[in-house]
N, C-alpha and C positions, 0 to 999 in steps of 0.2 A: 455453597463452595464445594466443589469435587474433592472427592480424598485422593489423595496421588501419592506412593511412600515416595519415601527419598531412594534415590540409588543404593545408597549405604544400608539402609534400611531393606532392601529388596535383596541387595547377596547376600545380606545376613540372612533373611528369613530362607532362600535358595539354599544356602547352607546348612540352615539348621535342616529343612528337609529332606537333604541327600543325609545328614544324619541319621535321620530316625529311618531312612527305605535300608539303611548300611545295620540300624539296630532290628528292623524286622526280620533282616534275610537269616542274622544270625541269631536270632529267638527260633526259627524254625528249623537252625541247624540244628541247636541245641534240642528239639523239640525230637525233630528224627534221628535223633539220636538216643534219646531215651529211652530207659525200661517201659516206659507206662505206655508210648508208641509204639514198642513191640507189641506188648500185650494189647494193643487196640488192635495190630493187624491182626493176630490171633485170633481174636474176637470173632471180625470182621469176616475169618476164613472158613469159621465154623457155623456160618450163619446161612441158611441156602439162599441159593437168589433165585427170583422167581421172574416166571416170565410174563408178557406182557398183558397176556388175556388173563392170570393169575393175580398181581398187582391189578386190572381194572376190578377185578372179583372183591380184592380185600378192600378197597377205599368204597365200594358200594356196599359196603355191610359193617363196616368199622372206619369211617372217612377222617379221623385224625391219626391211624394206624400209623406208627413209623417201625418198630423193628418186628416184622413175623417167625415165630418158628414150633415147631412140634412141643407137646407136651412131654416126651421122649428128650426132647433138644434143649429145652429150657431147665429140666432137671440135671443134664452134663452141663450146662453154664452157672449152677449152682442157686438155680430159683426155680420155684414153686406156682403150680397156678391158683390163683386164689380161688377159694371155696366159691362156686356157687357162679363163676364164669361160664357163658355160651360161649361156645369155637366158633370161630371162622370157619368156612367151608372155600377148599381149591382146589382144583383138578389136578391130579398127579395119574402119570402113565401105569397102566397095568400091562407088566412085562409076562413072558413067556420062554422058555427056549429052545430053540428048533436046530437041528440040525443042517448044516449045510456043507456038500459038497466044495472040496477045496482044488485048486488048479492040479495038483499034485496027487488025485486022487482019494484022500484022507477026508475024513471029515471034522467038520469044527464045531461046537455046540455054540452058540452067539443067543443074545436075548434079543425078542421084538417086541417093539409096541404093538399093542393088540386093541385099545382101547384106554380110555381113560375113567378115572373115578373121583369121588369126594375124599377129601380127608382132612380132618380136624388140625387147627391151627388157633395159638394163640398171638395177640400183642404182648407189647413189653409192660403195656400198661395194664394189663389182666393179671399180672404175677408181681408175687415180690420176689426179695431174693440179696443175692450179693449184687452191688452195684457194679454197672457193666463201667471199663475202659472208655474214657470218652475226651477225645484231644481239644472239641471244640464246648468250649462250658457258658450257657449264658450269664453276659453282665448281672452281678447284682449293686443296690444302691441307687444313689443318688446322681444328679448330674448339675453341670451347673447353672443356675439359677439363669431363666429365661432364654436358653441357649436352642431348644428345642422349636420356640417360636421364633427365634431369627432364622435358624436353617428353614423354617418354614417358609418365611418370606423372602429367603433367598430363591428359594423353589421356585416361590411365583413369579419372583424378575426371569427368570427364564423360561417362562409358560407352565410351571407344570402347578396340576393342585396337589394338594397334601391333604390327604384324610384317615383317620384312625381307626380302627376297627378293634373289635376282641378279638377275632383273630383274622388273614386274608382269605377270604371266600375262595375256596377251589382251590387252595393250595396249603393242605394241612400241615403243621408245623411250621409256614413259613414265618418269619418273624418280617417280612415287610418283600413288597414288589414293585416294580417302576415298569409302568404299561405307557410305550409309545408315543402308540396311534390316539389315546385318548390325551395324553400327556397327564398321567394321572400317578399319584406314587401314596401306596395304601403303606401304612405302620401299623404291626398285630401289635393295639396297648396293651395286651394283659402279658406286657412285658415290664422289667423295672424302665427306673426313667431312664437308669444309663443305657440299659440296650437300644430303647427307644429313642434316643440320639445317635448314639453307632449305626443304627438302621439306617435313620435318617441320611446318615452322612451318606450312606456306601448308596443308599438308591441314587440321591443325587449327582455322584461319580456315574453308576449308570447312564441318569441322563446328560450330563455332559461327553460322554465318551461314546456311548454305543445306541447313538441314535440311527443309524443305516446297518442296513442287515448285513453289510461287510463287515463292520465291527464289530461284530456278535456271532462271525463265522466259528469261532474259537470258542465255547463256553470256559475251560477251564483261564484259557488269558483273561476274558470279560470280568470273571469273580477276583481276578487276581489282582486286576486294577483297581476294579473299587474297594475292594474290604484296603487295599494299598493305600490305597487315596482315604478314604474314612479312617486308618489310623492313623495316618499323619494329620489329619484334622484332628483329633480327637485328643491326638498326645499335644497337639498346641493349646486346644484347650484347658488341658489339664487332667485329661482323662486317660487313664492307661488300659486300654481294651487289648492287651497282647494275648490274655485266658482266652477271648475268644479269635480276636484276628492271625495267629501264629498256626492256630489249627486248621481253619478253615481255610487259608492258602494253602497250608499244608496237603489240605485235605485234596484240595482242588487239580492239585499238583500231582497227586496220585505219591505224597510221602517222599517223593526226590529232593534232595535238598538242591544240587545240584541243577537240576529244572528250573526249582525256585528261584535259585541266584541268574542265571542265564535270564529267565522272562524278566524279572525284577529289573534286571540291567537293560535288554530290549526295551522295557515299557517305561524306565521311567521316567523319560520326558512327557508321556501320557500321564501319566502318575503325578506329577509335578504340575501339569498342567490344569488338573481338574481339583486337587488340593488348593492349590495359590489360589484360582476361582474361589474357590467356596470360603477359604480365609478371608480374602481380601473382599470380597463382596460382605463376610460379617462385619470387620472391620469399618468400610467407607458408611453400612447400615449404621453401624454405632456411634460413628463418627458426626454422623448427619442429628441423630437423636441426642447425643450429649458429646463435647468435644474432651470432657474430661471423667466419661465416663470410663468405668472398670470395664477392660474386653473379656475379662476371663481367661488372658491367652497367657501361655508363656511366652517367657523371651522369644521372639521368632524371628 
């Protein structure tokens, strides 16, 4: 027998999820609005960025690296390099300054690149220290009980495999990826189980949303919709992932709340469309398996 809701049933559940896209937008107003988001941008400002041949340098000699900066730089952020750490090595410009004639006769003293050199760098994870500003925090805990394998074979009703790893190969720190062309969606386990369903969810928003490379012209909309779409999955099930989904749009958004509300409003037919999917496919799954079985969800 096919699961079908009822009408009544379907604007309820419609409702409740324009709810919770209406409780996200304002978790991350709330969010850029906060002291501890200023002091992330602070952070953030004081941290060099480096460029592209510099980044392929630091992941070929430290390949989980995620925040680089001087021993010099790490001590103004109020940590220490730990005893007995090797540095990173990256090229940084060796300046000079020459004089140059100006239109007006004068001259101007200006610095040039002349050459570049090595110079020592550390990770975040080579030092301790004061803990840095961080908007987006992984789930800790539990999640609920066989929820991870139903997303799983939700997956596969729409082609894609799911497989788990300790962490995604080639992409340090990521906590999970959704690859296309293979139709393939890896989850880094040596995460808790909650995160490892949150993952879950948002790849499979992925692959429901941005399977042609027109919908993926956008990265920061792409992330917006899925972490969107997995926390209104998420908050049906009963999971409250807002520590990390409030930031991470956040994040993606470049801190505008105002952005955030605008794309949220743009997308959330998309958003709505790729959550219902992935409810209502647990749903008809649990339905078929036992007809009075516990969904795990709330009211929806």
């Amino acid at each position: 027998m096919t699961y079908v809701p009822s009408a009544a049933k379907q604007a309820e559940a419609n409702t409740r999820r324009e709810e919770l896209l209406s409780k996200l937008t304002e978790g991350i107003d709330k969010l850029t609005e906060s002291a501890e988001w200023q002091k992330y941008l602070d952070c953030q400002a004081r941290f060099h960025h480096y460029s592209f041949r510099n980044c392929l340098l630091i992941v070929s000699q430290h390949p989980t690296a995620t925040q680089v900066a001087s021993f010099k730089k790490w001590q103004e952020m109020g940590r220490q390099v730990n005893k007995g750490e090797t540095s990173l090595r990256i090229l940084a410009p060796s300046l000079r300054k020459v004089e140059i004639e100006a239109e007006d006769g004068k001259t101007d003293e200006v610095r040039k690149v002349t050459g570049f050199r090595l110079v020592p760098v550390f990770d975040i994870s080579q030092t301790s220290g004061v803990e840095l500003p961080e908007p987006v925090k992984l789930l800790d805990g539990e999640a609920p009980q066989g929820v991870f394998g139903r997303l799983t074979r939700f997956a596969e009703s729409i082609g894609f495999r799911v497989q788990v790893t300790p962490e995604v190969e080639g992409h340090p720190g990521a906590n999970g990826l959704c690859e296309y062309g293979p139709k393939l969606i890896t989850v880094a386990g040596e995460r808790s189980a909650a995160q490892q369903v949150k993952t879950l969810a948002h790849e499979i928003g992925h692959a429901l949303l941005h399977g042609s490379a027109e919908s993926r012209a956008d990265r920061s909309v792409v992330e917006l919709e899925a972490e969107s779409a997995a926390y209104v999955v998420c908050s049906q099930l009963g999971m409250d992932t807002s520590g990390y989904s409030f930031g991470y749009v956040a994040v993606w958004q470049g801190g505008d709340a105002e952005k955030v509300r605008d794309q949220i409003k743009a997308s959330g037919g998309r958003i709505q469309q790729a959550s219902s999917a992935i409810i209502d496919g647990l749903e008809r799954a649990a339905e078929k398996a036992d007809p009075e079985a516990d969904l795990d969800f709330e009211a929806a």
